[in-house]
C-alpha positions in Angstrom: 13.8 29.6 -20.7 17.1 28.9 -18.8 16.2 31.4 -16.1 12.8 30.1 -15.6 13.7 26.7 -15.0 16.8 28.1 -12.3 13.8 30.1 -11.2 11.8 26.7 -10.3 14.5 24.7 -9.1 13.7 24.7 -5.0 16.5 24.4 -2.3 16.6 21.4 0.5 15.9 23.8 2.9 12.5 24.6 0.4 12.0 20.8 -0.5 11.7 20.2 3.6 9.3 23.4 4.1 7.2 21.5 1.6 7.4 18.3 2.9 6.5 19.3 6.6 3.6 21.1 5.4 2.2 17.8 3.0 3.0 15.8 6.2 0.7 17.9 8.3 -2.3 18.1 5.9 -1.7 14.5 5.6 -1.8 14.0 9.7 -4.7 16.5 10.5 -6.8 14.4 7.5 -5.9 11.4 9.0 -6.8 12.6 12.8 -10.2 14.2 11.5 -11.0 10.7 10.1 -10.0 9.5 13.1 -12.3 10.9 15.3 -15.3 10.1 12.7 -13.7 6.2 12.4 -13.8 6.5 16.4 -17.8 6.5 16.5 -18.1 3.1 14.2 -15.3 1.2 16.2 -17.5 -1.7 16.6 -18.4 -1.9 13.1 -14.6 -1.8 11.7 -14.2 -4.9 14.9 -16.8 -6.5 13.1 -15.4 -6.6 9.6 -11.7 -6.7 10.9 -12.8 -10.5 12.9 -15.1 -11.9 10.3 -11.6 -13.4 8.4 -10.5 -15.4 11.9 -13.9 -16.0 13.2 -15.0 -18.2 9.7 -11.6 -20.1 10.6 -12.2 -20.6 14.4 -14.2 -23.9 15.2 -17.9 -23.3 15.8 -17.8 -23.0 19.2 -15.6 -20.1 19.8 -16.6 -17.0 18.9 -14.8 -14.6 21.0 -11.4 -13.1 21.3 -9.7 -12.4 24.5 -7.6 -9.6 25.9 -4.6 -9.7 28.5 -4.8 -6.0 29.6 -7.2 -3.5 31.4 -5.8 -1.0 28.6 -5.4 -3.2 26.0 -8.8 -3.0 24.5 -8.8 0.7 24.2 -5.6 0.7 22.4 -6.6 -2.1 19.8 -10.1 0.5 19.0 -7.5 3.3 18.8 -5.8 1.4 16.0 -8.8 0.3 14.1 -9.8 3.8 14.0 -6.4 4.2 12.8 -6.1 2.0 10.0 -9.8 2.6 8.8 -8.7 6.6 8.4 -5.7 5.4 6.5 -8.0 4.0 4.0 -10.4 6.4 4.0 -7.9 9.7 3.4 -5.7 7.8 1.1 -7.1 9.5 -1.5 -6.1 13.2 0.1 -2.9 11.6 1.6 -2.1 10.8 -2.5 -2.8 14.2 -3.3 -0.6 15.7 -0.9 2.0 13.4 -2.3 1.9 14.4 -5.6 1.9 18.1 -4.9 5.4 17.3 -3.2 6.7 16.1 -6.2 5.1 18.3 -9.0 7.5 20.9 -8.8 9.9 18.5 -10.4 7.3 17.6 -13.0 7.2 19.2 -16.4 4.0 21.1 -17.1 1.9 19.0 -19.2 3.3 16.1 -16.8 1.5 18.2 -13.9 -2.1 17.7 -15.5 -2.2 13.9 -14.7 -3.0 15.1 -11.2 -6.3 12.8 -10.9 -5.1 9.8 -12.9 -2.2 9.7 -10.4 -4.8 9.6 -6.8 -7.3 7.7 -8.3 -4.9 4.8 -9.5 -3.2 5.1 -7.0 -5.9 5.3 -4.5 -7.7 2.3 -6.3 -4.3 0.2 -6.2 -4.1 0.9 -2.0 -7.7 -0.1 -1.6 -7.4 -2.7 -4.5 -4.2 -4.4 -2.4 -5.9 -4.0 0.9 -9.1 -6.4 -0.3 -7.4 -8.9 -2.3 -5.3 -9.6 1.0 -8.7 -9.2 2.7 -10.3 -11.9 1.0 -8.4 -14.0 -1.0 -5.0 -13.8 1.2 -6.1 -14.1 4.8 -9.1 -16.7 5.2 -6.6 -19.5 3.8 -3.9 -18.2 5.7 -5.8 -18.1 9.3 -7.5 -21.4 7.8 -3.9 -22.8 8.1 -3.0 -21.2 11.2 -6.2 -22.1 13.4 -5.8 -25.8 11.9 -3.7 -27.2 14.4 -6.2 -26.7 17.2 -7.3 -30.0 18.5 -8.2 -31.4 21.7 -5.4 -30.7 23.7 -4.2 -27.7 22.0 -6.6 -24.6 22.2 -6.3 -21.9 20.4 -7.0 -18.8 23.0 -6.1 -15.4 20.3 -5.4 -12.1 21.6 -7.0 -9.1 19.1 -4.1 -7.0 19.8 -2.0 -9.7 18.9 -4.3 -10.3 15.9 -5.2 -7.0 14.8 -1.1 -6.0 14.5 -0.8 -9.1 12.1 -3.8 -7.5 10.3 -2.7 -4.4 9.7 0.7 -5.6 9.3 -0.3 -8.0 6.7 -2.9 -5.7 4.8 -0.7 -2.5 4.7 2.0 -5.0 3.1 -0.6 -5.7 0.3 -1.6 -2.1 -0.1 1.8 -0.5 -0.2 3.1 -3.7 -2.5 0.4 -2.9 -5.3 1.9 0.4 -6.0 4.4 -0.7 -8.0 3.0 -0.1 -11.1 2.6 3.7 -10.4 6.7 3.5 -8.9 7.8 2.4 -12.4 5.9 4.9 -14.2 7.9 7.4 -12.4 11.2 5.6 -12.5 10.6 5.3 -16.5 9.5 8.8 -16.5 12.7 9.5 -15.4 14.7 7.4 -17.7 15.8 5.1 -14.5 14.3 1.9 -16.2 12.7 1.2 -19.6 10.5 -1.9 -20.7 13.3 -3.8 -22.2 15.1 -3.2 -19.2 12.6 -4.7 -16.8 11.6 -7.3 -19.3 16.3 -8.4 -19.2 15.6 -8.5 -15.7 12.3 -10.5 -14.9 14.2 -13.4 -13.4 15.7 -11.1 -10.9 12.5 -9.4 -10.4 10.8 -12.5 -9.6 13.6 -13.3 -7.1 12.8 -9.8 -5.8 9.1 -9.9 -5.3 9.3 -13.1 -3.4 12.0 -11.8 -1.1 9.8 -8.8 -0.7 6.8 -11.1 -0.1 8.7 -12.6 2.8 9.4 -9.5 4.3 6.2 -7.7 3.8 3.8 -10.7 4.9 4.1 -11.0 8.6 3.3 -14.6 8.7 5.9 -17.3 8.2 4.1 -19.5 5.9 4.5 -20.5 2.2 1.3 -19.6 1.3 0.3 -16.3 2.3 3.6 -15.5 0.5 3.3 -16.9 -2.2 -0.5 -15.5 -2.7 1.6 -11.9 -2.5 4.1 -12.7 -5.1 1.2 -14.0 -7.5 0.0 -10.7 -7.8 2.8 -8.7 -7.6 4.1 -10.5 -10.7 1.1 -9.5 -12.7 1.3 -5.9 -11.6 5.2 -6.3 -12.5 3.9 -7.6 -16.0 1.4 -4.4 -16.2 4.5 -1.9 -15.6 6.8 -3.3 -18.3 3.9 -2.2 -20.4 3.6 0.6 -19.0 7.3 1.5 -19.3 6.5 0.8 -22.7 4.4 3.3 -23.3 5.8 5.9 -21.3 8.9 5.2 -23.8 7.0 6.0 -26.5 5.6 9.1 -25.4 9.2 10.4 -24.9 10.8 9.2 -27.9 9.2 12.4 -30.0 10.1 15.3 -27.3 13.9 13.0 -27.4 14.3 13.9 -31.0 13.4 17.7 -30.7 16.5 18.4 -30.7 18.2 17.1 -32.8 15.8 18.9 -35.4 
């Protein structure tokens, strides 16, 4: 039993082998998506403006750009971004095939639960900053246009504050699956996180601050709402994950 496990144990030379080749599976999915993203550019502009354009006044309708190159870029990164979303759910598999070598055997079957949640948790993060984060946040924003002072937005300028601020939401809502993994590896346990919620509060709005690309109260404080619920969910979930390893922890000593 010994031997095997020696046997399974992979050197950092072996580890990075295995990374490169989940990074490239990961970038050739991405770039095929891509290129299929490419042909329904418009539509992605459409859906990526309809958050500013319900906060501009009425009579502007229209973003500008401030370079002849400038346009084609912004398309390259909508096509970008809308891959992201689209292959997450590969880009999740490669990810846990990286680490299932360090996963015990019946821990390697939870292969679907893992993309889907997690996949579901991406997209999940990316539309509640979609619709509940950014129309009161660009609301705010596009507020202090008055009659001497016009608002005249450049989409590059908005689109990196888009992606910016959406990727933060999508990245943020994986927390529950990172403490399944840290209490899966006996880093944290429920009464643990549950000792340290003040902290973790502290945490999550410093995160907030940093993730969410705009200055204001709000938009971080609509990030920090949900990321103490999801907080919440993974102290139950350490729970349980505690309680699954209790029996296999007593083995043992029987």
């Amino acid at each position: 039993m010994m031997e095997t496990e020696e046997e399974n144990k992979m050197s950092l030379t072996e580890h990075l082998i295995e990374l490169r080749k989940r990074l490239t599976r990961s970038l050739i999915a991405v770039g095929i998506g891509f290129l299929g993203c490419w042909f329904f550019r418009d539509f992605f502009f459409t859906i990526i403006t309809i958050p500013l354009m319900d906060a501009l006044p009425e009579n502007r309708d229209y973003l500008i750009f401030t370079g002849l190159t400038q346009p084609l870029f912004t398309f390259m990164k909508i096509s970008f971004f809308a891959s992201l979303i689209l292959t997450s759910p590969f880009i999740f598999y490669q990810l846990w095939k990286f680490i299932s070598p360090a996963l015990l055997p019946t821990e390697k079957k939870y292969v679907f639960p893992f993309v889907i949640s997690s996949t579901v948790l991406f997209v999940g993060g990316i539309l509640f900053g979609y619709f509940v984060v950014l129309p009161p946040a660009f609301g705010f924003f596009v507020s202090f246009n008055n009659l001497h002072l016009q608002a005249m937005i450049s989409f590059a300028d908005y689109l990196s504050l888009f992606i910016r601020f959406l990727l933060g939401f999508g990245i943020s809502f994986q927390l529950p699956i990172l403490m399944f993994f840290l209490a899966k590896l006996g880093i944290v346990n429920a009464r643990m996180l549950s000792k340290q919620r003040k902290y973790a509060i502290l945490m999550i709005f410093i995160a907030a601050a940093i993730l969410t690309p705009s200055p204001d109260a709000l938009s971080q404080i609509l990030m920090a709402i949900p990321l103490m619920f999801l907080y919440e969910v993974s102290i139950v979930i350490a729970r349980f994950v505690g309680k699954k390893k209790k029996p296999s922890e007593n083995q043992p000593e029987e």
